[in-house]
MARBA-3410 file (N, C-alpha, C, O; in Angstrom, 1 decimal):
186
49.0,-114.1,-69.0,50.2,-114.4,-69.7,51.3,-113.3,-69.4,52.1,-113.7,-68.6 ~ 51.2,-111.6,-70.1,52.1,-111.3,-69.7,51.0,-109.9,-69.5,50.1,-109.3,-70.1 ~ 51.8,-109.8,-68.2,50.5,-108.3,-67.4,51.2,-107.7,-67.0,50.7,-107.1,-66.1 ~ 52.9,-107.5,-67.0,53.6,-106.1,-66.1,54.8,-106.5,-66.9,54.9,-107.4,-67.8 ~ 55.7,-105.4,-66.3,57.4,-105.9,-66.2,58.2,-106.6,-65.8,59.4,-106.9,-66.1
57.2,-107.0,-64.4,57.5,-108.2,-63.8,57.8,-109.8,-64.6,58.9,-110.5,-64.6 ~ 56.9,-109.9,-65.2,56.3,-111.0,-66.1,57.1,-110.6,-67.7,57.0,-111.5,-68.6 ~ 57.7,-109.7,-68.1,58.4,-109.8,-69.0,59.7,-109.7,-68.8,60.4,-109.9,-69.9 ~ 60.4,-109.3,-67.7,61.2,-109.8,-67.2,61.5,-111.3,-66.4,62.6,-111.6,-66.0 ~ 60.4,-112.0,-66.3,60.5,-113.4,-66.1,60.9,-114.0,-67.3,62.0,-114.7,-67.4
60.1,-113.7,-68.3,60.3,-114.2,-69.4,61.4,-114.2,-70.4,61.8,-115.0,-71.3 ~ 62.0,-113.0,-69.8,63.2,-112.9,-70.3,64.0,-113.6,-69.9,64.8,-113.8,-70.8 ~ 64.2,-114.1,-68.9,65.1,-115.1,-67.8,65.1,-116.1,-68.0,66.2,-116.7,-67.7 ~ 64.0,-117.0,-68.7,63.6,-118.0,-69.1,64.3,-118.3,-70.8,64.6,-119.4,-71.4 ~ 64.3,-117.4,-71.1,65.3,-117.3,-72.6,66.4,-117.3,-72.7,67.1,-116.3,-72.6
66.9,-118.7,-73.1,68.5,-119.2,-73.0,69.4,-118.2,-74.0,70.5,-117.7,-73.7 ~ 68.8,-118.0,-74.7,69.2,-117.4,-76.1,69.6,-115.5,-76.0,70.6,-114.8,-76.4 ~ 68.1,-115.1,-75.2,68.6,-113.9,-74.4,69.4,-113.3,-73.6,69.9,-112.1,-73.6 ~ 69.5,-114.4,-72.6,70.1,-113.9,-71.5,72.1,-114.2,-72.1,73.1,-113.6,-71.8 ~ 72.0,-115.4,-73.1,73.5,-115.4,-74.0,73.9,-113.8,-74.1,74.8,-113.1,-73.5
72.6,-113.4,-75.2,73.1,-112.0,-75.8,73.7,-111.0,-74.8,74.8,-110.5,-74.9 ~ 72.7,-110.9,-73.9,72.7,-110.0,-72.8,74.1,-110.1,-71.8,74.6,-109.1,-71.3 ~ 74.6,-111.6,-71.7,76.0,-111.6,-71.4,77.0,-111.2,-71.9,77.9,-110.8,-71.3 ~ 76.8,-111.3,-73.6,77.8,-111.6,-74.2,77.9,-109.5,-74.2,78.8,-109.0,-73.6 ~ 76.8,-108.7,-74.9,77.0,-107.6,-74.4,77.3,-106.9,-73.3,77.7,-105.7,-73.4
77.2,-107.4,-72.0,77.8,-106.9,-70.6,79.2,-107.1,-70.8,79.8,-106.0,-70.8 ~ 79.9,-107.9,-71.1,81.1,-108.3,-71.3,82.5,-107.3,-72.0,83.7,-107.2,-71.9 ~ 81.3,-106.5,-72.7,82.3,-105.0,-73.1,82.2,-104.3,-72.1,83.3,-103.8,-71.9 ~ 81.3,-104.0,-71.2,81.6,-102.9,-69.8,81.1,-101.8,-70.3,81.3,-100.7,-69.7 ~ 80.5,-101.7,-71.2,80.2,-100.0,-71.8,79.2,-99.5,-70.6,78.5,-100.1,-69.8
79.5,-98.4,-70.8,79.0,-97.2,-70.1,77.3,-97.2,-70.0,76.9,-97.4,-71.1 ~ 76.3,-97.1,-69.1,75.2,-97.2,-69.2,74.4,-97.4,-70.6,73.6,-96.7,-71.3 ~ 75.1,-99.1,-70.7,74.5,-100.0,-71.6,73.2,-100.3,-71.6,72.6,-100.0,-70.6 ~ 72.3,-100.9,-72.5,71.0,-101.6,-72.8,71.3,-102.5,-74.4,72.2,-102.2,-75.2 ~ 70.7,-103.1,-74.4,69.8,-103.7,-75.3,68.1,-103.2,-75.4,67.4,-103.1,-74.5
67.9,-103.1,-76.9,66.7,-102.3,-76.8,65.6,-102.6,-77.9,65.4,-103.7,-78.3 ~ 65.0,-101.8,-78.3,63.9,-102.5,-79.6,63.0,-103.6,-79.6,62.2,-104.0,-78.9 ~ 63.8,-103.9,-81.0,62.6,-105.5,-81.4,63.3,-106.4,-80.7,62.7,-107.5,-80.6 ~ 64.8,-106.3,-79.8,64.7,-107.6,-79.4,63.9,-108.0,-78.0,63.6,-109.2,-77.8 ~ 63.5,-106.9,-77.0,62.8,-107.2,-76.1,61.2,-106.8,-76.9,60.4,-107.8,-76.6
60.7,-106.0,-77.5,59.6,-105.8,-78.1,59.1,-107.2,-79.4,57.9,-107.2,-79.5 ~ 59.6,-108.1,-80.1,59.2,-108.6,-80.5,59.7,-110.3,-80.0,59.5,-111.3,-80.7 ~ 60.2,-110.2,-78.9,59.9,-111.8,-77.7,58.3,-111.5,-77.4,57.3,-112.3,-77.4 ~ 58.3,-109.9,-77.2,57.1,-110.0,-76.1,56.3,-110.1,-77.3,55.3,-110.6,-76.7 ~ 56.0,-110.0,-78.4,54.9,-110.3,-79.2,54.7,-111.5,-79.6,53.6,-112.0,-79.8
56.5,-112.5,-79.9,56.1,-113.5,-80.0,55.7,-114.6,-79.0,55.6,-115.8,-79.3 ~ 55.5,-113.9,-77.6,55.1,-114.8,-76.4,53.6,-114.9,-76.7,53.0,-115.9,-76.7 ~ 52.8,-113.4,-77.1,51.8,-113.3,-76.9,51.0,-113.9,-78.4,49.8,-114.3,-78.4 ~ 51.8,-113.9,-79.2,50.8,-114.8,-80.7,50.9,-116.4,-80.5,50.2,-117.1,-81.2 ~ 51.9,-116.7,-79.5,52.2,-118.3,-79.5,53.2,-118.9,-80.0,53.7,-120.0,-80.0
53.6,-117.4,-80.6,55.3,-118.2,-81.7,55.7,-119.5,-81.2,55.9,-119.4,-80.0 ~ 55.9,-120.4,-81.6,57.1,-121.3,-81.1,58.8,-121.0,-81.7,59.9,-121.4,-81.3 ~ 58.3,-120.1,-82.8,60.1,-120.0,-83.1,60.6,-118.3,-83.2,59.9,-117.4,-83.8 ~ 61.5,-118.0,-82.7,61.7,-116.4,-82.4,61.6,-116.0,-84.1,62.1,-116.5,-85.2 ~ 60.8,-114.9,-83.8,60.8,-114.0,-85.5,62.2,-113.4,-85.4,62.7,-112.9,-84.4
62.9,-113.7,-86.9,64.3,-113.8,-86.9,64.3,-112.1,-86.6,63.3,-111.6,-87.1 ~ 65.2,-111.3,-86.0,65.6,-110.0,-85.8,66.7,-109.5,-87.3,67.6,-110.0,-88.0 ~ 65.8,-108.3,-87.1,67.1,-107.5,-88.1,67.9,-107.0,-87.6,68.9,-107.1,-88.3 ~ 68.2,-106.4,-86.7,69.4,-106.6,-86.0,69.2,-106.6,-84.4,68.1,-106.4,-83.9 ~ 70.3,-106.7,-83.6,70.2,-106.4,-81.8,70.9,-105.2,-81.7,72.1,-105.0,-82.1
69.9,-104.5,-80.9,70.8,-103.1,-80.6,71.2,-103.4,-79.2,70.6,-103.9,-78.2 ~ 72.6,-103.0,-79.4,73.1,-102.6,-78.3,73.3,-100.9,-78.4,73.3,-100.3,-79.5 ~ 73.2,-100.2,-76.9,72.9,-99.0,-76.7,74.0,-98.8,-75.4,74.5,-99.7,-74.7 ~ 74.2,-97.4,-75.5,75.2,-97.0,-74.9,75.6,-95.6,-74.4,76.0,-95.0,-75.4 ~ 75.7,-95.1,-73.7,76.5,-94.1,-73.3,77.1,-92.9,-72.9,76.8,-92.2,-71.9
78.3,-92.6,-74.0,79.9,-92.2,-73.5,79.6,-90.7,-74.3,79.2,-90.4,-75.5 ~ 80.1,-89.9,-73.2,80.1,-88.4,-74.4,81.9,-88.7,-74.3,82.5,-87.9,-75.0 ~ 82.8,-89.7,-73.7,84.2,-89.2,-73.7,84.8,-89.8,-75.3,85.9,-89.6,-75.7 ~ 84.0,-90.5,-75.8,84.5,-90.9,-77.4,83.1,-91.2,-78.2,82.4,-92.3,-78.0 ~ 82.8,-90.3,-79.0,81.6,-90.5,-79.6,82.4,-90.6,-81.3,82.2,-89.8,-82.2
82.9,-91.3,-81.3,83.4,-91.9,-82.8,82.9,-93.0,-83.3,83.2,-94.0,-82.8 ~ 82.1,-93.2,-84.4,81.4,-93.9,-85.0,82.0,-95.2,-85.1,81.5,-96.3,-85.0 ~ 83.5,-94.8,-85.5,84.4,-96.1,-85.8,84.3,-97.4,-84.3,84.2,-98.6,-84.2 ~ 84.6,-96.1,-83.4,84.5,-97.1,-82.1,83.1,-98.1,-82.4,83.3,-99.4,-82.5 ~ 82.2,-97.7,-82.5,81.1,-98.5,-82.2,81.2,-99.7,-83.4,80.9,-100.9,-83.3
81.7,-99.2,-84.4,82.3,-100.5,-85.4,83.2,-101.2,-84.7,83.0,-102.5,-84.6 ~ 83.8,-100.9,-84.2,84.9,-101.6,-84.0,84.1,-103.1,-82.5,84.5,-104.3,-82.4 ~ 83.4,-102.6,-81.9,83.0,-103.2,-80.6,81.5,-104.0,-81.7,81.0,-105.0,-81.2 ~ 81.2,-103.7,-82.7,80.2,-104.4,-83.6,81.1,-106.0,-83.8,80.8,-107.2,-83.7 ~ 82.0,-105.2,-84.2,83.8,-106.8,-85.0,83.4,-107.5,-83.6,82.4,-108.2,-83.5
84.1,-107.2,-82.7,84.3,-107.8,-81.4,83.1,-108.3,-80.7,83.4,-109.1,-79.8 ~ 81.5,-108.0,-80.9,80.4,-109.1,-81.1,80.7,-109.9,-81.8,80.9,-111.0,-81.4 ~ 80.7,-109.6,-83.0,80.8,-110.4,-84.2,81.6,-111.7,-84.1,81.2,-112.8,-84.5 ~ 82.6,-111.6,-83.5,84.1,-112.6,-83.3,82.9,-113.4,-82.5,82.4,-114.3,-83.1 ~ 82.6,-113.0,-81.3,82.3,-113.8,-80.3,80.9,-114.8,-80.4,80.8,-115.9,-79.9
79.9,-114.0,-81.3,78.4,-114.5,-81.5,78.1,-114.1,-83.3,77.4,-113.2,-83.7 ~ 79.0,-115.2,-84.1,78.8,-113.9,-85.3,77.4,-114.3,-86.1,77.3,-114.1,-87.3 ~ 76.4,-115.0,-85.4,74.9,-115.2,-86.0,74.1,-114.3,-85.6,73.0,-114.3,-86.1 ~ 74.7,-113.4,-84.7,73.4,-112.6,-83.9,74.5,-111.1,-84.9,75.6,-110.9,-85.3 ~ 73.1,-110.3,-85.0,72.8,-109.3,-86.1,73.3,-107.8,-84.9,72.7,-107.0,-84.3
74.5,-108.2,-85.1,74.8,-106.8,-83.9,75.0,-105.3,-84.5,75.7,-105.1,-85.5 ~ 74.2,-104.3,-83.7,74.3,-103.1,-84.2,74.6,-102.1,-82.4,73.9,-102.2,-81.4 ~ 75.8,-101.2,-82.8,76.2,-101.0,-81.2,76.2,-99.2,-81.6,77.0,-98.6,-82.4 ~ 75.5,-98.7,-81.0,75.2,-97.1,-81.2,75.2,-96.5,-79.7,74.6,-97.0,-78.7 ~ 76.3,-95.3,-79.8,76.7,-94.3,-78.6,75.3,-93.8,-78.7,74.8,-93.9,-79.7
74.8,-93.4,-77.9,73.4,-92.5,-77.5,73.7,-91.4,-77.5,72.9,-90.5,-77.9 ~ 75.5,-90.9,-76.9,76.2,-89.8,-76.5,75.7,-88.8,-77.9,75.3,-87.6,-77.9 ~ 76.0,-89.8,-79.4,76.3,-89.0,-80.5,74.8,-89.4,-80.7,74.5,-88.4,-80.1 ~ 73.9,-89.8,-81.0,72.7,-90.2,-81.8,72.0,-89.0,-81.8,71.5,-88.7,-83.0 ~ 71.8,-88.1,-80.8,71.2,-86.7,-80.7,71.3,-86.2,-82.4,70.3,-85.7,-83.1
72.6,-86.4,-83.0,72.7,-85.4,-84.3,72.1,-85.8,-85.4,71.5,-85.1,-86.2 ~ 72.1,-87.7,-85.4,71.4,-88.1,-86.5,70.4,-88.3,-86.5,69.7,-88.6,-87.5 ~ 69.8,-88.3,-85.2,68.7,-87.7,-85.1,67.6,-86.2,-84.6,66.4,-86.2,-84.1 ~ 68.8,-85.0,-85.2,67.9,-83.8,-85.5,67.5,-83.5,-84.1,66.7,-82.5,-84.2 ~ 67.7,-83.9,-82.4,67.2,-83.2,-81.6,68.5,-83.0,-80.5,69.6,-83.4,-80.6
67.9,-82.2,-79.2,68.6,-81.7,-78.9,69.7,-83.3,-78.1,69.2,-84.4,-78.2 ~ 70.7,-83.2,-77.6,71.8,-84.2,-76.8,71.1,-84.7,-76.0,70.3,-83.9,-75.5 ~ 71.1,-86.1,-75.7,70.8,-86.9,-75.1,71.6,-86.8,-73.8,72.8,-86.7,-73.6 ~ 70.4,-87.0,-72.8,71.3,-86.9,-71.2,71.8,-88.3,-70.9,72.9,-88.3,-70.2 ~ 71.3,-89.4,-71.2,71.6,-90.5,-70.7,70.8,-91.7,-71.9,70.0,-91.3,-72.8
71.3,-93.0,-71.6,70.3,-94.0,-72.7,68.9,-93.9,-72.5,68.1,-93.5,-73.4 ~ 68.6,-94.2,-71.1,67.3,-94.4,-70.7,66.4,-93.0,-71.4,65.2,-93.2,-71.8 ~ 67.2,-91.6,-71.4,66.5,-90.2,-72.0,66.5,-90.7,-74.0,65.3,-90.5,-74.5 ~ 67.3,-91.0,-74.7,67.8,-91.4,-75.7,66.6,-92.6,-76.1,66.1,-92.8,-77.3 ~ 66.3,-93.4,-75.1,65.0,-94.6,-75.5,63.7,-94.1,-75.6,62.8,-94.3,-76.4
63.8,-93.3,-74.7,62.2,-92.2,-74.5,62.1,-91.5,-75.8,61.0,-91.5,-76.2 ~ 63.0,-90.9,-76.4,62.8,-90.3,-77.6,62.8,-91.3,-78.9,63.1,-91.0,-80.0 ~ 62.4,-92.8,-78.4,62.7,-93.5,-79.6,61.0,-93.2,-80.7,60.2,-92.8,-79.9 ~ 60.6,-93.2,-81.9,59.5,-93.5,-82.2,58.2,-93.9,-81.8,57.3,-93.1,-81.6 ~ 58.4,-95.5,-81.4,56.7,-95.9,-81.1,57.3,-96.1,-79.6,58.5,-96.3,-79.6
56.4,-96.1,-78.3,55.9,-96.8,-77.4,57.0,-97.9,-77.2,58.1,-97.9,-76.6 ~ 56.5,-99.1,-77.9,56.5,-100.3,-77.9,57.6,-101.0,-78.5,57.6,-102.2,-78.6 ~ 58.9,-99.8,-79.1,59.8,-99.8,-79.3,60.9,-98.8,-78.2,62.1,-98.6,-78.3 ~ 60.2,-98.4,-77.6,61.0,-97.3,-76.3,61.1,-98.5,-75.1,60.5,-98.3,-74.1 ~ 62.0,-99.9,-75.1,62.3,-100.4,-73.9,63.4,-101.3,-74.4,63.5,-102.0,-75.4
64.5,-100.9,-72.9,65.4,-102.0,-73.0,65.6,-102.9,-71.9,64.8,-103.0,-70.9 ~ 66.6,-103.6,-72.1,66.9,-104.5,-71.2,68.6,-104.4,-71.3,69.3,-103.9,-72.2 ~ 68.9,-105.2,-69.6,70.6,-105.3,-69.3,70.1,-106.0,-68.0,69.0,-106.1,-67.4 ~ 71.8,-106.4,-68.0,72.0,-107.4,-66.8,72.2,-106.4,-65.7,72.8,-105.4,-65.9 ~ 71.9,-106.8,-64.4,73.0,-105.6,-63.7,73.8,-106.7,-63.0,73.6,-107.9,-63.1
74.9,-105.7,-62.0,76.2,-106.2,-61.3,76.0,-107.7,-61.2,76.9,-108.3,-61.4 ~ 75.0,-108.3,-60.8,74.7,-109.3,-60.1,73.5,-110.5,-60.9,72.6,-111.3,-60.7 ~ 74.4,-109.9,-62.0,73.6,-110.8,-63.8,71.8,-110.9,-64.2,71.2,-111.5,-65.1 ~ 71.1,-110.0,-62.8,69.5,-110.0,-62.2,69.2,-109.0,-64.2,69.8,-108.0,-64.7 ~ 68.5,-109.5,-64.6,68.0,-109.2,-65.8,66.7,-107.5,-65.2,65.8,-107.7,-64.4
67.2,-105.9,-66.0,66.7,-105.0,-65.3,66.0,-104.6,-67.1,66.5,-104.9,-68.2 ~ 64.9,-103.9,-66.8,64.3,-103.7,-67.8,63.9,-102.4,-67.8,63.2,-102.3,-66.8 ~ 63.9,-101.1,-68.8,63.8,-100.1,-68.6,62.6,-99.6,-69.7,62.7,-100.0,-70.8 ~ 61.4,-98.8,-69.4,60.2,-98.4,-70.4,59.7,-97.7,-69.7,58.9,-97.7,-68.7 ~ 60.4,-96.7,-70.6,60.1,-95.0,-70.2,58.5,-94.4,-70.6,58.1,-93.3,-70.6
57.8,-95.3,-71.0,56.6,-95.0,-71.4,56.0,-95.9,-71.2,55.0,-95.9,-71.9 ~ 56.0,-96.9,-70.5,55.1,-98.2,-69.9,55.3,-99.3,-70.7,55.9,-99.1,-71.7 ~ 54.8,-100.8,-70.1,54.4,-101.6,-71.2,53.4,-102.1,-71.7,53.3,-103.3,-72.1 ~ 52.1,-101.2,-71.7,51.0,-101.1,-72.0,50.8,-101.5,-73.0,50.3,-102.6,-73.3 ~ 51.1,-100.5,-73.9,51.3,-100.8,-75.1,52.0,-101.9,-75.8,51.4,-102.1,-76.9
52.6,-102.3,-75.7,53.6,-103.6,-76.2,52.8,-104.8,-75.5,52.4,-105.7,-76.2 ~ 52.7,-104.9,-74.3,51.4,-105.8,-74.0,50.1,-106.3,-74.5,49.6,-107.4,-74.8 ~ 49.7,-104.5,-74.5,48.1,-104.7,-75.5,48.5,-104.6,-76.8,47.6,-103.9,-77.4 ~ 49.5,-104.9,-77.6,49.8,-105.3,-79.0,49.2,-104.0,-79.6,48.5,-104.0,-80.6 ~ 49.7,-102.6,-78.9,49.1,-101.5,-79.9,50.2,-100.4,-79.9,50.8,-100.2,-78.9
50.5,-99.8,-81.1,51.6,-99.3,-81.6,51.5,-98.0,-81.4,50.8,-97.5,-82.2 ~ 52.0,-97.1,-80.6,51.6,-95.5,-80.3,52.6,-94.8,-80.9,53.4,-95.5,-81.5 ~ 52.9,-93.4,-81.0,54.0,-92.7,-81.0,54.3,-92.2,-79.7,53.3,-92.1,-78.9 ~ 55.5,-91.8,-79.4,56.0,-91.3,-78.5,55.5,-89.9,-78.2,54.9,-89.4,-79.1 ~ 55.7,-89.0,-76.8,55.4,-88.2,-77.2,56.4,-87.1,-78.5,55.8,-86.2,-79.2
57.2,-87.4,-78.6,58.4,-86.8,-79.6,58.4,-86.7,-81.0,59.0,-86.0,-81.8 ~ 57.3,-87.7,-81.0,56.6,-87.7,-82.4,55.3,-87.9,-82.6,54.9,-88.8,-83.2 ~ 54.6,-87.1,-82.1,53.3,-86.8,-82.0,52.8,-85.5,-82.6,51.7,-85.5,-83.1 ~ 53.8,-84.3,-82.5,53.9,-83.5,-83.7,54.4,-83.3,-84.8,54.1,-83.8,-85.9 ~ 55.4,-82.4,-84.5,56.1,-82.1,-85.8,56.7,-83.4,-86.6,56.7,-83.2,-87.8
57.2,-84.8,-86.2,58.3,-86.1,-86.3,56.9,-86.9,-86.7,57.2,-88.0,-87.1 ~ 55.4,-86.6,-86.6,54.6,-87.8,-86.7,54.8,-88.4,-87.6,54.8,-89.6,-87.7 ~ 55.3,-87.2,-88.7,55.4,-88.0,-90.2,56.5,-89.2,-90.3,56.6,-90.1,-91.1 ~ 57.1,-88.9,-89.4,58.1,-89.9,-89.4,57.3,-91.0,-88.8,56.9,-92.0,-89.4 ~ 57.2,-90.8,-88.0,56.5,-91.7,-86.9,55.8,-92.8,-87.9,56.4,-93.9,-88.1
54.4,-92.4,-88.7,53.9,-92.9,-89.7,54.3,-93.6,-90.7,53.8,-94.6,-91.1 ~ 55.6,-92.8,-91.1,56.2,-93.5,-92.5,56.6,-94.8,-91.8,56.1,-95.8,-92.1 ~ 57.5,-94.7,-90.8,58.6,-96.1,-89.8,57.5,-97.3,-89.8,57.8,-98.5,-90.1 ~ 56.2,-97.0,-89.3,55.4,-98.1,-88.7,54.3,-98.9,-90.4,53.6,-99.9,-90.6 ~ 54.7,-97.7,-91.0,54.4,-98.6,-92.3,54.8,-99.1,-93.2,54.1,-99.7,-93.9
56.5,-99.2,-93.4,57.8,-99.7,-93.4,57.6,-101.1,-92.5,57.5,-102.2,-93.0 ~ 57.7,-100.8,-91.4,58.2,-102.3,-90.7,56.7,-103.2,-91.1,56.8,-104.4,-91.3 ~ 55.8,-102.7,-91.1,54.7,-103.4,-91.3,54.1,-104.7,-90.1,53.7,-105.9,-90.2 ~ 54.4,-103.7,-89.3,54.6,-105.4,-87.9,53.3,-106.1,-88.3,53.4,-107.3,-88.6 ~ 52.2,-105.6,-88.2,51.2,-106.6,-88.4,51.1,-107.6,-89.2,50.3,-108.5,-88.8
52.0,-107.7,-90.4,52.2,-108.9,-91.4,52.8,-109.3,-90.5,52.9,-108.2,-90.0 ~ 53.3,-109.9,-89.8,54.2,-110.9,-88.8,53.0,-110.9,-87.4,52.3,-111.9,-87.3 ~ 53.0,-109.8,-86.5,52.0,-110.5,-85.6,50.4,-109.8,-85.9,49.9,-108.8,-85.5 ~ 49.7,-110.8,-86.7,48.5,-110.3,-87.2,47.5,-109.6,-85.6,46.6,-108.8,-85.8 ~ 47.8,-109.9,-84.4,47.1,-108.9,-83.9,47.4,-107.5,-82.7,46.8,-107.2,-81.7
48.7,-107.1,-83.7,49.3,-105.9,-83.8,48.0,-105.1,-84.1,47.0,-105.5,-84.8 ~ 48.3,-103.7,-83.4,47.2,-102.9,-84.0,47.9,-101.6,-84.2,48.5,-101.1,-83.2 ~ 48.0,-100.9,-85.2,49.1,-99.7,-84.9,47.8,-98.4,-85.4,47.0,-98.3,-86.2 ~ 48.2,-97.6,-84.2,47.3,-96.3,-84.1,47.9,-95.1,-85.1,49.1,-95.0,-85.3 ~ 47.2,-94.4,-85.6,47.6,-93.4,-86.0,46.7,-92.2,-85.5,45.6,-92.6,-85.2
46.9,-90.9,-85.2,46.2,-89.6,-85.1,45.4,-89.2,-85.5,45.0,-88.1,-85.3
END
C-alpha cells in the first residue's frame, strides 16, 4: 500500500481535494512554503485504515518562511485571503521566521529546520507544489513512522520537552480515530 515517499506522494496526486489546497496555497508565493501536520499525516493514516471519507482536519497549516516581516497580523491577514478563496478549509498560516519564540527554542534556519523541531515524528512532514505544480514532500525524520502507524518524539523532545511531547499525544488521542495507531512513550 504505502512503503516510501514515493507512494505517498503518489497518493497525494491522486487527491483532488489536496492538490486544490496545495494550489490554492502556492498562489500567495510565500517564501519557502509547506503545508504540514495532520493534513499530510492523517491522509496517510486514513489511506492505511481504509477511510473512505477524509477525517475532518482541525485545521491546515500552511508554513512559511520570512524573517523580513514576522508580524503575526500578516499571517492573519493571508489566513482572510484563504478564507475568501476556500472558506471550508480550516486555514492556519504561521511564519516559522517567528515560531522559534512561541516555541521556547533557539531561531529557526528555514521551514524544513522549523518541521524537524516539530513534536512527534509523524507530525514532522510537509508537502508543496514546486515551480512546475510536481507535488515535493519534505520528512526530516523519515516516514517510517507514519507508515508503520507509530507515534515517536522527535529528537527535541526526547528530553527536557518529553513532557510536552506526552501531554500533546494524549490530548489528540489519535488512536480513538485510527484504532491502529500505536503511540510510544520512553
Amino acid at each position: 500500500m504505502l512503503k516510501n515517499e514515493k507512494d505517498i506522494i503518489a497518493m497525494i496526486e491522486k487527491d483532488q481535494w489536496m492538490i486544490e489546497v496545495l494550489q490554492i496555497a502556492k498562489g500567495l508565493n510565500l517564501p519557502d512554503w509547506w503545508i504540514c501536520a495532520g493534513f499530510v499525516r492523517a491522509k496517510i493514516w486514513d489511506v492505511l485504515h481504509g477511510f473512505k471519507r477524509r477525517t475532518p482536519l482541525s485545521d491546515v497549516d500552511v508554513v512559511y518562511y520570512d524573517r523580513a516581516n514576522i508580524e503575526e497580523s500578516y499571517e492573519k491577514e493571508l489566513e482572510q485571503r484563504l478564507k475568501m478563496i476556500k472558506p471550508d478549509v480550516p486555514w492556519s498560516v504561521k511564519n516559522q521566521a517567528r515560531m522559534h519564540l512561541i516555541n521556547s527554542n533557539q531561531p529557526y534556519l528555514s521551514t524544513f529546520d522549523a518541521i524537524s523541531r516539530f513534536p512527534e515524528t509523524v507530525t514532522a512532514l510537509g508537502v508543496r507544489l514546486d515551480e512546475q505544480s510536481n507535488v515535493v514532500l519534505i520528512a526530516p525524520h523519515g516516514v517510517r513512522d507514519v507508515i508503520e502507524l507509530e507515534v515517536n518524539p522527535t529528537p527535541d523532545f526526547m528530553k527536557e520537552k518529553y513532557f510536552l511531547y506526552e501531554k500533546r499525544v494524549k490530548t489528540k488521542n489519535w488512536p480513538s480515530i485510527w484504532h491502529r495507531v500505536k503511540v510510544n512513550y520512553l
